[in-house]
mmCIF file as gemmi writes it, N, C-alpha and C atoms, coordinates in Angstrom:
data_model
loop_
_atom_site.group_PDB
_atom_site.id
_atom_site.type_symbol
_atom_site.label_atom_id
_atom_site.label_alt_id
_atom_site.label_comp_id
_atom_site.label_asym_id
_atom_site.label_entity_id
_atom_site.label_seq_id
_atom_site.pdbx_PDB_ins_code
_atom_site.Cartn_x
_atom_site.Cartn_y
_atom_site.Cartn_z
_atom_site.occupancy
_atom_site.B_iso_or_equiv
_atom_site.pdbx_formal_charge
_atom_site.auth_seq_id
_atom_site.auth_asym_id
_atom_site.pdbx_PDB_model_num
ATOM 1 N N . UNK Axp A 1 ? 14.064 11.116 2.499 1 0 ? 1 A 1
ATOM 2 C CA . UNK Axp A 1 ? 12.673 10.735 2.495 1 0 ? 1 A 1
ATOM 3 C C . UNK Axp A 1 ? 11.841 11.952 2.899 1 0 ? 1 A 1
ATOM 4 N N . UNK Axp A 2 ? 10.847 11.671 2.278 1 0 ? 2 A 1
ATOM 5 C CA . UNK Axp A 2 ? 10.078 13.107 2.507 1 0 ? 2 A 1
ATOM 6 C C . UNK Axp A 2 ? 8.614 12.557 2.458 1 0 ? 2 A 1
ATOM 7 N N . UNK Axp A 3 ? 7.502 13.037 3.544 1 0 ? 3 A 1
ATOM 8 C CA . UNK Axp A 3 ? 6.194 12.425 3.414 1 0 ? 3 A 1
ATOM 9 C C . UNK Axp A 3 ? 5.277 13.418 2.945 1 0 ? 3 A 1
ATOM 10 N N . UNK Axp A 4 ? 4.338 13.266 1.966 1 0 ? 4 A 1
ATOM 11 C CA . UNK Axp A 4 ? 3.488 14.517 1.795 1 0 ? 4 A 1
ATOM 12 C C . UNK Axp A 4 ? 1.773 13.754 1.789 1 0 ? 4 A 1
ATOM 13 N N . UNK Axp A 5 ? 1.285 14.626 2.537 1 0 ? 5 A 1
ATOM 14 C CA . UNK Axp A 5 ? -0.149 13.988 3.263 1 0 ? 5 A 1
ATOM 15 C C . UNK Axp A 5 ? -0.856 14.845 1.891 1 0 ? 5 A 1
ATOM 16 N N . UNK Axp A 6 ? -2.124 13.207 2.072 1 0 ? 6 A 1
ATOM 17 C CA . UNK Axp A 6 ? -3.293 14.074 0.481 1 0 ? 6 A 1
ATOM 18 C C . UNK Axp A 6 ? -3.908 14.287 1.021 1 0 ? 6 A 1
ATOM 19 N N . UNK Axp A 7 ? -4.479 12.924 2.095 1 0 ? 7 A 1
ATOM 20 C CA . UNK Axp A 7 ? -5.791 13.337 2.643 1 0 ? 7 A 1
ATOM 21 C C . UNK Axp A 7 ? -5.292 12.383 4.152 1 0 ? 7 A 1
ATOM 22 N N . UNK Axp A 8 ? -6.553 13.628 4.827 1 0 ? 8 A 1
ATOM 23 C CA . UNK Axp A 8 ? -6.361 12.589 6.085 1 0 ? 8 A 1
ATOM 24 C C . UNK Axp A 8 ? -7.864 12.896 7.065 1 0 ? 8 A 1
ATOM 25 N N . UNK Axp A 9 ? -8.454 11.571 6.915 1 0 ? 9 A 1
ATOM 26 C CA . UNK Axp A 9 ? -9.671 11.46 7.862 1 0 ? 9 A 1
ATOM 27 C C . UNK Axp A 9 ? -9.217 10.891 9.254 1 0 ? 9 A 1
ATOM 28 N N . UNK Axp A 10 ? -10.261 10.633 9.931 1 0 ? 10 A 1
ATOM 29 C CA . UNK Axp A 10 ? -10.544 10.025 11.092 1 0 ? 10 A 1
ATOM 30 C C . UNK Axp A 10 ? -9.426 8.769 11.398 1 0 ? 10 A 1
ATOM 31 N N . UNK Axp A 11 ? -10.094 7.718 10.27 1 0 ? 11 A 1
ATOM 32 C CA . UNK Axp A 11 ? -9.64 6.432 9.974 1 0 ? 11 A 1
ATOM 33 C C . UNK Axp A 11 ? -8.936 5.899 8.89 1 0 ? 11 A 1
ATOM 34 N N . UNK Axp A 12 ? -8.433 7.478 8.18 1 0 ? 12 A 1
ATOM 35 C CA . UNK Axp A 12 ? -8.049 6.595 6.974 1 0 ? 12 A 1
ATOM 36 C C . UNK Axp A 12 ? -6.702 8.396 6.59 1 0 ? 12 A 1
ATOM 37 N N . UNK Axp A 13 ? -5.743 7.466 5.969 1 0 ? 13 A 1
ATOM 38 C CA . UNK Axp A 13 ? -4.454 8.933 5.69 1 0 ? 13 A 1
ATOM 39 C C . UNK Axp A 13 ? -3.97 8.008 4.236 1 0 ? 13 A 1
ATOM 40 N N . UNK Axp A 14 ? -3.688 9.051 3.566 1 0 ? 14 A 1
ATOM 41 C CA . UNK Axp A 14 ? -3.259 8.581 2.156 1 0 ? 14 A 1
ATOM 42 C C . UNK Axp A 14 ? -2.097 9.976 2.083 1 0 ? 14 A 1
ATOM 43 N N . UNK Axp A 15 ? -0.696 9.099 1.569 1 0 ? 15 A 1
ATOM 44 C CA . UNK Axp A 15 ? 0.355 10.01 1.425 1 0 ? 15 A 1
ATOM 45 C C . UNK Axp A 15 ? 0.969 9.568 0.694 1 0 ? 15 A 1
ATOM 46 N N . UNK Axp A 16 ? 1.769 10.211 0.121 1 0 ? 16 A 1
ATOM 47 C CA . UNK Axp A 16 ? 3.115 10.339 -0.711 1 0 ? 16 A 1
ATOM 48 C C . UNK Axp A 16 ? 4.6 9.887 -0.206 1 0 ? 16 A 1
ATOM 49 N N . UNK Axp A 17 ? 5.165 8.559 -0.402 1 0 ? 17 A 1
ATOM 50 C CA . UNK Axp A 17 ? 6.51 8.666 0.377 1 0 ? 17 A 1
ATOM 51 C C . UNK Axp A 17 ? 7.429 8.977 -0.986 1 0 ? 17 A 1
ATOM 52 N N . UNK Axp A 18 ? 7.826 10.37 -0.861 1 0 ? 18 A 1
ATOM 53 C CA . UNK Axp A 18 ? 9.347 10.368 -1.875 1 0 ? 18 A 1
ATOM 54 C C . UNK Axp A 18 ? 10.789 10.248 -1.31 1 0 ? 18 A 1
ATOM 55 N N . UNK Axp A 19 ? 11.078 9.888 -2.201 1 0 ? 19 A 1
ATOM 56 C CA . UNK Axp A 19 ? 12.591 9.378 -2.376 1 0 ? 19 A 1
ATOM 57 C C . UNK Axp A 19 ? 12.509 7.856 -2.21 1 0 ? 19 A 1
ATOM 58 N N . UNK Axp A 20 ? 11.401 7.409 -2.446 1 0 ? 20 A 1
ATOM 59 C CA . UNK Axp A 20 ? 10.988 5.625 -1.973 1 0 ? 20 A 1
ATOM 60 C C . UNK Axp A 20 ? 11.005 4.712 -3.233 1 0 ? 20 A 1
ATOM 61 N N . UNK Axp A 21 ? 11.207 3.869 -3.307 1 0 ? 21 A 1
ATOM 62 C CA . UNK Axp A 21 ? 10.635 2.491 -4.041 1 0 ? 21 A 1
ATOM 63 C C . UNK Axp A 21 ? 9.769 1.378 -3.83 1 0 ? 21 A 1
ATOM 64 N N . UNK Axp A 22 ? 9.661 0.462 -4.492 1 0 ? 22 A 1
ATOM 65 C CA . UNK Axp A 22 ? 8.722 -0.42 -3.714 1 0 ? 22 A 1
ATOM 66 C C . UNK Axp A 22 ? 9.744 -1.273 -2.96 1 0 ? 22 A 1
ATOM 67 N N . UNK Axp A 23 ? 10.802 -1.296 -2.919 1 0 ? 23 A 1
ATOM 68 C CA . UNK Axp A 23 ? 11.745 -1.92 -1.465 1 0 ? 23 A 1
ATOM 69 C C . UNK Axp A 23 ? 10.986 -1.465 -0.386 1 0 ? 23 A 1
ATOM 70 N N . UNK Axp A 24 ? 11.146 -0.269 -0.421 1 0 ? 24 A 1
ATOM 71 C CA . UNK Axp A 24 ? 10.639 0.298 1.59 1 0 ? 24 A 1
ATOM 72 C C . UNK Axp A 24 ? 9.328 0.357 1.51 1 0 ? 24 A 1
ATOM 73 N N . UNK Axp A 25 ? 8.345 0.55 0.101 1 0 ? 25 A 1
ATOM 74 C CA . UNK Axp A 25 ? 6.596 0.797 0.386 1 0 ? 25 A 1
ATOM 75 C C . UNK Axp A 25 ? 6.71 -1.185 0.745 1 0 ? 25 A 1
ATOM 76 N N . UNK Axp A 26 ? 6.949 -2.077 0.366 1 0 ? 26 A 1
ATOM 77 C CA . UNK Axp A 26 ? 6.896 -3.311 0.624 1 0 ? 26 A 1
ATOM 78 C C . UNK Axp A 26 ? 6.903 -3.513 1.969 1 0 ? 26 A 1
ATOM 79 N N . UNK Axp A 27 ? 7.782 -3.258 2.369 1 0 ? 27 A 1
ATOM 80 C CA . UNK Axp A 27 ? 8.136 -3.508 4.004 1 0 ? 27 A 1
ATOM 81 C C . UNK Axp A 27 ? 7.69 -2.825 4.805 1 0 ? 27 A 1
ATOM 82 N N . UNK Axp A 28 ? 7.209 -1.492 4.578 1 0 ? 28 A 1
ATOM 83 C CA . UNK Axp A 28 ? 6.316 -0.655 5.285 1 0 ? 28 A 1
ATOM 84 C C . UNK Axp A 28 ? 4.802 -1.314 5.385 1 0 ? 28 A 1
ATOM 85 N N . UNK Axp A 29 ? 4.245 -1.903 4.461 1 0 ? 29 A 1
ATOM 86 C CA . UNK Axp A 29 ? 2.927 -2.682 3.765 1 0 ? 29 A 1
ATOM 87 C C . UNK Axp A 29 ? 2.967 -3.748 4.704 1 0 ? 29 A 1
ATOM 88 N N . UNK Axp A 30 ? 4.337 -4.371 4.754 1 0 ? 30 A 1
ATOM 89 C CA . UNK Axp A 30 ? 4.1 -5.453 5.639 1 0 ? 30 A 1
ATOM 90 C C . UNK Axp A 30 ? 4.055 -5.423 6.902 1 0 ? 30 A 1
ATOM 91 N N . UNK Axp A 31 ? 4.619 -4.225 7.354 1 0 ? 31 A 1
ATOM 92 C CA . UNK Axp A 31 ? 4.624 -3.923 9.188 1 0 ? 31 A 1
ATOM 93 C C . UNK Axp A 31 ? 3.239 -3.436 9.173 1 0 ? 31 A 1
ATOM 94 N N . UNK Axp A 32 ? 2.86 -2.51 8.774 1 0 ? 32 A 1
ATOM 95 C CA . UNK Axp A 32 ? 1.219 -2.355 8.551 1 0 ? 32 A 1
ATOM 96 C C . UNK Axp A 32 ? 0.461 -3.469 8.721 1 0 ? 32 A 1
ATOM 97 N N . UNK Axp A 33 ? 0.064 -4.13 7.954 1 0 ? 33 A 1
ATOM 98 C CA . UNK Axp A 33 ? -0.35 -5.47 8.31 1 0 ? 33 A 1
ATOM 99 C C . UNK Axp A 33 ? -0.69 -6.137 9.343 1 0 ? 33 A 1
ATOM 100 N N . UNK Axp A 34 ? 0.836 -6.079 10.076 1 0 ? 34 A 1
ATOM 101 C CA . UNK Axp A 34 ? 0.748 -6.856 11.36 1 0 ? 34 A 1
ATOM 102 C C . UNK Axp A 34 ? -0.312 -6.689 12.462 1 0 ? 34 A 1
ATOM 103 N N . UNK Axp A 35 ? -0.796 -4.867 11.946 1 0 ? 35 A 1
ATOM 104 C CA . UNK Axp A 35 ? -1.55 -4.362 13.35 1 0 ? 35 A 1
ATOM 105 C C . UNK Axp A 35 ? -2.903 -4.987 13.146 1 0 ? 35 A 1
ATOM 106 N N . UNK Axp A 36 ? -3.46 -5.279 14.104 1 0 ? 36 A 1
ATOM 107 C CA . UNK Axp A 36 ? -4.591 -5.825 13.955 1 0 ? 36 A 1
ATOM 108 C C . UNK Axp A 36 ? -5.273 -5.155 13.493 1 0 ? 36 A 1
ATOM 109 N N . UNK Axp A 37 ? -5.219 -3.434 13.91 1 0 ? 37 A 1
ATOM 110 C CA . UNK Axp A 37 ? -6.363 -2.739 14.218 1 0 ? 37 A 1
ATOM 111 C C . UNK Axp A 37 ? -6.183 -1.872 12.563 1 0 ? 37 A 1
ATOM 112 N N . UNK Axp A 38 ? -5.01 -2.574 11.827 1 0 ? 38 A 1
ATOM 113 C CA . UNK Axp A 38 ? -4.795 -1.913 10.291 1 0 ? 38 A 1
ATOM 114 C C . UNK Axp A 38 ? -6.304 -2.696 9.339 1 0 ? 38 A 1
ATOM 115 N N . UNK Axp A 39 ? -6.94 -1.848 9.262 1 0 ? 39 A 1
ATOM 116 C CA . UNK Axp A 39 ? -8.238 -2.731 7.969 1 0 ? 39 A 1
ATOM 117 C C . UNK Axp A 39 ? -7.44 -3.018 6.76 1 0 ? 39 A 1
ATOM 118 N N . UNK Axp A 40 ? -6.64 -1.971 6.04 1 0 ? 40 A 1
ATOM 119 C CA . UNK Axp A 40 ? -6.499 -1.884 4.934 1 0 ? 40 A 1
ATOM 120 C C . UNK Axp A 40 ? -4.84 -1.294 4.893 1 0 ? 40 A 1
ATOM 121 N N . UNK Axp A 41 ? -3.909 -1.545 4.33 1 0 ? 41 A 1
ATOM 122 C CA . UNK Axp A 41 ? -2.414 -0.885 4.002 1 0 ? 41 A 1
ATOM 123 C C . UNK Axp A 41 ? -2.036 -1.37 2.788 1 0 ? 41 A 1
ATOM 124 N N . UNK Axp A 42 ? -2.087 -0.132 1.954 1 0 ? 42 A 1
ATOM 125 C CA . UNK Axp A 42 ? -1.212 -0.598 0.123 1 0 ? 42 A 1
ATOM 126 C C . UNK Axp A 42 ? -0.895 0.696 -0.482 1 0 ? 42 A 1
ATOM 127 N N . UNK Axp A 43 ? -0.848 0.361 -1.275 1 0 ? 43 A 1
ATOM 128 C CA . UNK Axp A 43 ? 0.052 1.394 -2.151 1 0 ? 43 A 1
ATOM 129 C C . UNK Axp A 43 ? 0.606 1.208 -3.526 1 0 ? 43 A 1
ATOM 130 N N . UNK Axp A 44 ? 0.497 2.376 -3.937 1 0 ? 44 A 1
ATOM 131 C CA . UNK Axp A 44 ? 0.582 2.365 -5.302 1 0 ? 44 A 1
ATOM 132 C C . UNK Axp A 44 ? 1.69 3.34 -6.001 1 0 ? 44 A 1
ATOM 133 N N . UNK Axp A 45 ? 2.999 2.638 -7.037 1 0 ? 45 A 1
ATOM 134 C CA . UNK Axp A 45 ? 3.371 3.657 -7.961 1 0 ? 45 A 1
ATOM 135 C C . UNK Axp A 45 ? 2.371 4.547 -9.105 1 0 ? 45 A 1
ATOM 136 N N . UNK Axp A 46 ? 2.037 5.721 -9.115 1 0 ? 46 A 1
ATOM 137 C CA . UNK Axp A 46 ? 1.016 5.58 -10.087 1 0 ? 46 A 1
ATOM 138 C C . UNK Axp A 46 ? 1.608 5.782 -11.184 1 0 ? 46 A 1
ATOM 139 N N . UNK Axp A 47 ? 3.004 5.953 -11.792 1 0 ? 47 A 1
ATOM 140 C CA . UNK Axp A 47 ? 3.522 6.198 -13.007 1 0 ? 47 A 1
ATOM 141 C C . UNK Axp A 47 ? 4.875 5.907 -12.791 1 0 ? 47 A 1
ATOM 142 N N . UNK Axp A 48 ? 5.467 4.457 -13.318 1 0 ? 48 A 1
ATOM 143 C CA . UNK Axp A 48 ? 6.497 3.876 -13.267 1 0 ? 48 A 1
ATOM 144 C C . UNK Axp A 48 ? 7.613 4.669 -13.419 1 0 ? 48 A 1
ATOM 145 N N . UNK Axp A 49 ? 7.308 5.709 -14.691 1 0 ? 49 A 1
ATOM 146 C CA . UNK Axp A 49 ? 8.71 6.217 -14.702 1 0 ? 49 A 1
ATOM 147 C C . UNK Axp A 49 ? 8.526 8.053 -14.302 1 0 ? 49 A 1
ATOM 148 N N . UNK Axp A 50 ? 8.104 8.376 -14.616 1 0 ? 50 A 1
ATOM 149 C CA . UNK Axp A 50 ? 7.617 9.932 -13.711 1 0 ? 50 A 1
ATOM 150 C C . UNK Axp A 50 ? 7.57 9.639 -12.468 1 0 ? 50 A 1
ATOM 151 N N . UNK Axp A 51 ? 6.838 8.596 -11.761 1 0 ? 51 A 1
ATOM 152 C CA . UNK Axp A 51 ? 6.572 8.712 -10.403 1 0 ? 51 A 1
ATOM 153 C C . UNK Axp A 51 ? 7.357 7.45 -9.692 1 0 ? 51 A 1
ATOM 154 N N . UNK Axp A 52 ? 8.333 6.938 -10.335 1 0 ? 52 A 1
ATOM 155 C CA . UNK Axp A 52 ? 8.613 5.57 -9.67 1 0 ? 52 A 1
ATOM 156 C C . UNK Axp A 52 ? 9.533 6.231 -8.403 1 0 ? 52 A 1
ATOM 157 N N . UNK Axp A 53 ? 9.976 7.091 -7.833 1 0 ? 53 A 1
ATOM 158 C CA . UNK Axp A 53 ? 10.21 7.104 -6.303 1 0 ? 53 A 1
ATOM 159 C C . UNK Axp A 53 ? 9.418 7.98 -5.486 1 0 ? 53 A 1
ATOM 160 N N . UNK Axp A 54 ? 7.998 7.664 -5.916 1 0 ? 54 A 1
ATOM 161 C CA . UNK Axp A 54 ? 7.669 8.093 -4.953 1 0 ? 54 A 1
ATOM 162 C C . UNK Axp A 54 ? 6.155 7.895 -4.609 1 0 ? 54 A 1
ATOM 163 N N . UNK Axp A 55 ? 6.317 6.176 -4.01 1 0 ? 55 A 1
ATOM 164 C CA . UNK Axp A 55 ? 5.289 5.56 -3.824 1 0 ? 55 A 1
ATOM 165 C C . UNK Axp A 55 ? 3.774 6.347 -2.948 1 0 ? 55 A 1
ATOM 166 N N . UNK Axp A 56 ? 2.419 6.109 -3.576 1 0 ? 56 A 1
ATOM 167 C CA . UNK Axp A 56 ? 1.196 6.704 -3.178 1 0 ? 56 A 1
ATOM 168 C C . UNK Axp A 56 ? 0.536 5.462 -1.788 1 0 ? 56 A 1
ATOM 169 N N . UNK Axp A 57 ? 0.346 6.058 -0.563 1 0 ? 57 A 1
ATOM 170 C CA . UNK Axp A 57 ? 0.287 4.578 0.439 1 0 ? 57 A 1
ATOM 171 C C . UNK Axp A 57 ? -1.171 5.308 0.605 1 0 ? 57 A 1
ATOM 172 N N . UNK Axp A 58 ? -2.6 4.445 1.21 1 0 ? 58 A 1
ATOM 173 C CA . UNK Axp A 58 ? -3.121 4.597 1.578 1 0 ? 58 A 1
ATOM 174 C C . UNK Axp A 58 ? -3.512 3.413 3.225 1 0 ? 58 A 1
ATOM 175 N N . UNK Axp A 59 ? -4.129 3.997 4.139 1 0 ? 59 A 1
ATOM 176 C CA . UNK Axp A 59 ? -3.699 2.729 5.443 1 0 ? 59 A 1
ATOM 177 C C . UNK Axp A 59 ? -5.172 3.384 5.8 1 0 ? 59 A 1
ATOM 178 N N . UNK Axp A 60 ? -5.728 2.352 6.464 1 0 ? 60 A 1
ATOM 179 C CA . UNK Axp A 60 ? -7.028 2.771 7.147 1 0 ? 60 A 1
ATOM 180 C C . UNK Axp A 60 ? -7.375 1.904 8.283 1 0 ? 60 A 1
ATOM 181 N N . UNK Axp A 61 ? -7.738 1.963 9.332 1 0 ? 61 A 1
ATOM 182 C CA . UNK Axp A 61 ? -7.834 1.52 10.584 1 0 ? 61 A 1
ATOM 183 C C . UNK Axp A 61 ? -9.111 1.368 11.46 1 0 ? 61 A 1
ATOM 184 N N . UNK Axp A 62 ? -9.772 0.576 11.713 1 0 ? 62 A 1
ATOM 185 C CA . UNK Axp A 62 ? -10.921 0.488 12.333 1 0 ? 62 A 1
ATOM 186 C C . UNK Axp A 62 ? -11.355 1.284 13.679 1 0 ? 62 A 1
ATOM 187 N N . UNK Axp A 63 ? -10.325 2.36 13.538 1 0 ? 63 A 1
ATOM 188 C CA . UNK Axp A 63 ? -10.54 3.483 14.651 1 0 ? 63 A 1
ATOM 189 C C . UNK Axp A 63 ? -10.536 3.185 15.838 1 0 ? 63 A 1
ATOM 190 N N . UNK Axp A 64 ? -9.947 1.88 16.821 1 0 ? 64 A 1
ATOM 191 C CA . UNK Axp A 64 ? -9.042 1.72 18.19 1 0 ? 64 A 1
ATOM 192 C C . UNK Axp A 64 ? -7.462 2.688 18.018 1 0 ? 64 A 1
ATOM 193 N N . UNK Axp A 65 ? -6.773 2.429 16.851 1 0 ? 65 A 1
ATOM 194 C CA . UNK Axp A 65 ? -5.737 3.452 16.449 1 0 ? 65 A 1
ATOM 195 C C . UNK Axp A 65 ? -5.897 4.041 15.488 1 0 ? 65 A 1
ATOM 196 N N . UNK Axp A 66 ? -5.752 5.427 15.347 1 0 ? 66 A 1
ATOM 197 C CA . UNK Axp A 66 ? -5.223 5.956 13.991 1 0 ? 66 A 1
ATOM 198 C C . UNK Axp A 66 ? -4.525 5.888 13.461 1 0 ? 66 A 1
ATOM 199 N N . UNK Axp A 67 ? -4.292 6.085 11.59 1 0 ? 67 A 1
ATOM 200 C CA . UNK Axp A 67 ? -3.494 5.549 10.975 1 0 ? 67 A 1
ATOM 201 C C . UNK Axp A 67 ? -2.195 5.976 11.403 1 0 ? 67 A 1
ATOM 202 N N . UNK Axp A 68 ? -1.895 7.502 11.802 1 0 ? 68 A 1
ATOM 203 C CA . UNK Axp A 68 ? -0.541 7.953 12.388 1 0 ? 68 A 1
ATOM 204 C C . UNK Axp A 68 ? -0.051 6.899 13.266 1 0 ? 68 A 1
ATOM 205 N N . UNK Axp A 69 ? -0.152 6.41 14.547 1 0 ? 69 A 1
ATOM 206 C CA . UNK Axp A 69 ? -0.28 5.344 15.143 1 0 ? 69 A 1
ATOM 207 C C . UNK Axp A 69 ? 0.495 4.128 14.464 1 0 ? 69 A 1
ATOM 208 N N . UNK Axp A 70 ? -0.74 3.746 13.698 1 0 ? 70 A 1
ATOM 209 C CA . UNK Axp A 70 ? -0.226 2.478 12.933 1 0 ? 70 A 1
ATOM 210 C C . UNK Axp A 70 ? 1.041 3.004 12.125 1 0 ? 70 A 1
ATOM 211 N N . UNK Axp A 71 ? 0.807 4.275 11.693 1 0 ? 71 A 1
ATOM 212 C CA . UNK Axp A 71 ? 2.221 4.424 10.776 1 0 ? 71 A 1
ATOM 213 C C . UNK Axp A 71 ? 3.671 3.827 11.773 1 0 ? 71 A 1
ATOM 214 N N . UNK Axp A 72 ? 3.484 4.933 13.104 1 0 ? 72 A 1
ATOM 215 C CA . UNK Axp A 72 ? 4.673 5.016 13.886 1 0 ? 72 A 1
ATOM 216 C C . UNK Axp A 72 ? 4.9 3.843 14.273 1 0 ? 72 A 1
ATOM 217 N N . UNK Axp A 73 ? 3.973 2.802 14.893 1 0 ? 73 A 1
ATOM 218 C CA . UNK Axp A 73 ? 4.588 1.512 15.276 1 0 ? 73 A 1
ATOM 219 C C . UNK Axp A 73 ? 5.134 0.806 14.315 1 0 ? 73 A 1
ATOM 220 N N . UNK Axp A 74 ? 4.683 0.918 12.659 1 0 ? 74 A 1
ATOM 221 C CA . UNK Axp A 74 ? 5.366 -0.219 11.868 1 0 ? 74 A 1
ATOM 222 C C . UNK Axp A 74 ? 6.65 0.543 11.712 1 0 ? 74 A 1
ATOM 223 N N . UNK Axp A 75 ? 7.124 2.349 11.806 1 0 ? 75 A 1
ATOM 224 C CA . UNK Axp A 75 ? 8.226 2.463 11.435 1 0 ? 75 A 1
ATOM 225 C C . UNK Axp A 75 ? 9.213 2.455 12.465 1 0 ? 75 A 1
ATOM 226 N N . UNK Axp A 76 ? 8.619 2.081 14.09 1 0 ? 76 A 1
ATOM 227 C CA . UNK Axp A 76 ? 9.569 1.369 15.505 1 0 ? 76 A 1
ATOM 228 C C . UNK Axp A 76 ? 9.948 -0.369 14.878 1 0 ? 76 A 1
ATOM 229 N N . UNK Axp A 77 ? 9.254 -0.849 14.483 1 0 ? 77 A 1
ATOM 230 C CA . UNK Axp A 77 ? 9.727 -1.924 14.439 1 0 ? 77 A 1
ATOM 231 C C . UNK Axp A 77 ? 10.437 -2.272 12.909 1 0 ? 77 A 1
ATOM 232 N N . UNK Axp A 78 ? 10.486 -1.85 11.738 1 0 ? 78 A 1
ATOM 233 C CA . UNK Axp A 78 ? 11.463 -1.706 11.268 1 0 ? 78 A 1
ATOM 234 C C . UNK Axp A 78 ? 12.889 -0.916 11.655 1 0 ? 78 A 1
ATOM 235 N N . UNK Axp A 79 ? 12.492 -0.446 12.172 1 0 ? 79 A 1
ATOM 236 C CA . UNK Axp A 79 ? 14.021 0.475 13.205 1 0 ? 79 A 1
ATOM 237 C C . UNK Axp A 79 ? 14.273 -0.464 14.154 1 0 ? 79 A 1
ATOM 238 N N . UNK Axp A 80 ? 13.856 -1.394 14.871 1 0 ? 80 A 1
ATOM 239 C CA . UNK Axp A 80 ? 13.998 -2.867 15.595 1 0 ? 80 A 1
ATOM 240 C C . UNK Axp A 80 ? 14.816 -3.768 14.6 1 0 ? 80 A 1
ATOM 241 N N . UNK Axp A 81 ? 14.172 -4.106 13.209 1 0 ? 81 A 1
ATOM 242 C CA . UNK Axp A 81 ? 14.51 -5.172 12.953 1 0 ? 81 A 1
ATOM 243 C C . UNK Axp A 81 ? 16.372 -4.564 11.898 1 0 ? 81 A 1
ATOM 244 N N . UNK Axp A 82 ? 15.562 -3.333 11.769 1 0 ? 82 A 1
ATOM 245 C CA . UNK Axp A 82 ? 17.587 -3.197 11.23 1 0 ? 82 A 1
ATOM 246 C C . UNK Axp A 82 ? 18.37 -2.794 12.237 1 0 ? 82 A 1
ATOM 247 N N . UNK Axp A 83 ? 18.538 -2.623 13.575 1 0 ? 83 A 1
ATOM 248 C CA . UNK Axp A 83 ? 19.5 -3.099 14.417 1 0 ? 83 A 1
ATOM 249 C C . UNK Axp A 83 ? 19.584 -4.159 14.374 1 0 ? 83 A 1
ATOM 250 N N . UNK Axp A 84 ? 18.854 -5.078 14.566 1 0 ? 84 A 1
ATOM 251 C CA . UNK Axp A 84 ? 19.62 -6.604 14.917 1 0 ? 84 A 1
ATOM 252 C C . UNK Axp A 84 ? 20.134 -6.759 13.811 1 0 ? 84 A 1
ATOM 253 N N . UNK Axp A 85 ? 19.636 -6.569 12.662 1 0 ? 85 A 1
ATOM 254 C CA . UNK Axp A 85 ? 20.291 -6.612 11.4 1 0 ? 85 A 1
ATOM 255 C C . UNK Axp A 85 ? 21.933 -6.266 11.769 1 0 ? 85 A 1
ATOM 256 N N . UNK Axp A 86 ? 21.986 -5.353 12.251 1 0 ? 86 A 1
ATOM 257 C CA . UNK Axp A 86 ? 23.692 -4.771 12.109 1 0 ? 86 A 1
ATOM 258 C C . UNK Axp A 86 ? 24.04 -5.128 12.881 1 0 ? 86 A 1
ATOM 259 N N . UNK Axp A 87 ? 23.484 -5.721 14.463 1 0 ? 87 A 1
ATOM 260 C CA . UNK Axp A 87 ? 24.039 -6.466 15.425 1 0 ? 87 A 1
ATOM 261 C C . UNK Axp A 87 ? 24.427 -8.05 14.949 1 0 ? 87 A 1
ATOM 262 N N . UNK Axp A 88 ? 24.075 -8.39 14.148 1 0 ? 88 A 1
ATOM 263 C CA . UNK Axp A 88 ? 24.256 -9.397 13.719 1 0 ? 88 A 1
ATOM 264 C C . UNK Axp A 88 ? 24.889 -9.405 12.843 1 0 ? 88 A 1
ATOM 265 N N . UNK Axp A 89 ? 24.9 -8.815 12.436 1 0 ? 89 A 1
ATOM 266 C CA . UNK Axp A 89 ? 26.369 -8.209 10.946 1 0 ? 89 A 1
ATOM 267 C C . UNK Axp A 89 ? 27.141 -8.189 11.431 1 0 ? 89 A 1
ATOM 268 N N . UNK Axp A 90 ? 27.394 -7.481 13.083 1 0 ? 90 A 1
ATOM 269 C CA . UNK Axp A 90 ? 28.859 -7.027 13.208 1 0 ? 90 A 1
ATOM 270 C C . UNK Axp A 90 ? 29.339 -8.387 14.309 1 0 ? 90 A 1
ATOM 271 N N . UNK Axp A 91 ? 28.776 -9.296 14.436 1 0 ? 91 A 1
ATOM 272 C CA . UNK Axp A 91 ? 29.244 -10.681 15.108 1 0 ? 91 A 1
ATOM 273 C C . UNK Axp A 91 ? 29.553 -11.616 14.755 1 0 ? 91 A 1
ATOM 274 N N . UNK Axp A 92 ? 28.728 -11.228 13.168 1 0 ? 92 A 1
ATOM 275 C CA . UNK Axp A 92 ? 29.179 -12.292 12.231 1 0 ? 92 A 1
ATOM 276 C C . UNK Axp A 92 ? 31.049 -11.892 11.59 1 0 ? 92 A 1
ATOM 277 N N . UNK Axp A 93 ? 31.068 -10.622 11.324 1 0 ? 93 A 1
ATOM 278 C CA . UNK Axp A 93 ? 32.176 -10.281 11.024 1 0 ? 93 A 1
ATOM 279 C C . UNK Axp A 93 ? 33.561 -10.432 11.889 1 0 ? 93 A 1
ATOM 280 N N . UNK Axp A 94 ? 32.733 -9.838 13.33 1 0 ? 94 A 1
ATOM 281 C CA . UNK Axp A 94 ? 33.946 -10.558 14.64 1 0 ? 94 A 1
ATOM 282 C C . UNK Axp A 94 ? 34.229 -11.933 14.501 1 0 ? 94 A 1
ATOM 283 N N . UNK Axp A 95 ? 33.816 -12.471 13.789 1 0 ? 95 A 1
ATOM 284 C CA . UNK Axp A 95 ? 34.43 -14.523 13.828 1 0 ? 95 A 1
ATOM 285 C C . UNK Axp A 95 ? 32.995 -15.027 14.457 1 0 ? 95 A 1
């Protein structure tokens, strides 16, 4: 994965995630979300097959957090939710 920044204001960062699909821009979109202080989180392939890994995100924030911020907490709590993921994988597998 590799992030490449287009633009980045105050309240608002628009980047490039490569090596991505819309699997991880999805779930990234949705931890975004959660923050209150997120106004806006989406994203766009802009060319299915030239550009399909390497989703365009834009996130903007009513300026209590910046979007960096909002980035890092939605990507702590996906790093939360795939441990339990594998903690729970590997208990299910113990019997």
């Amino acid at each position: 994965m590799k992030i490449e920044i287009i633009r980045r204001e105050k309240n608002l960062l628009e980047f490039y995630i490569e090596g991505e699909d819309h699997t991880f821009a999805n779930l990234l979109k949705e931890y975004l979300e959660e923050n209150r202080h997120v106004t806006f989180a989406g994203y766009t392939i802009e060319h299915p097959i030239l550009m399909a890994r390497k989703p365009r995100f834009k996130v903007v924030t009513d300026g209590k957090v910046t979007p960096e911020k909002a980035l890092e907490e939605a990507a702590e709590k996906i790093f939360d939710r795939a441990r339990e993921t594998l903690e729970a994988w590997k208990k299910a597998l113990e019997g």
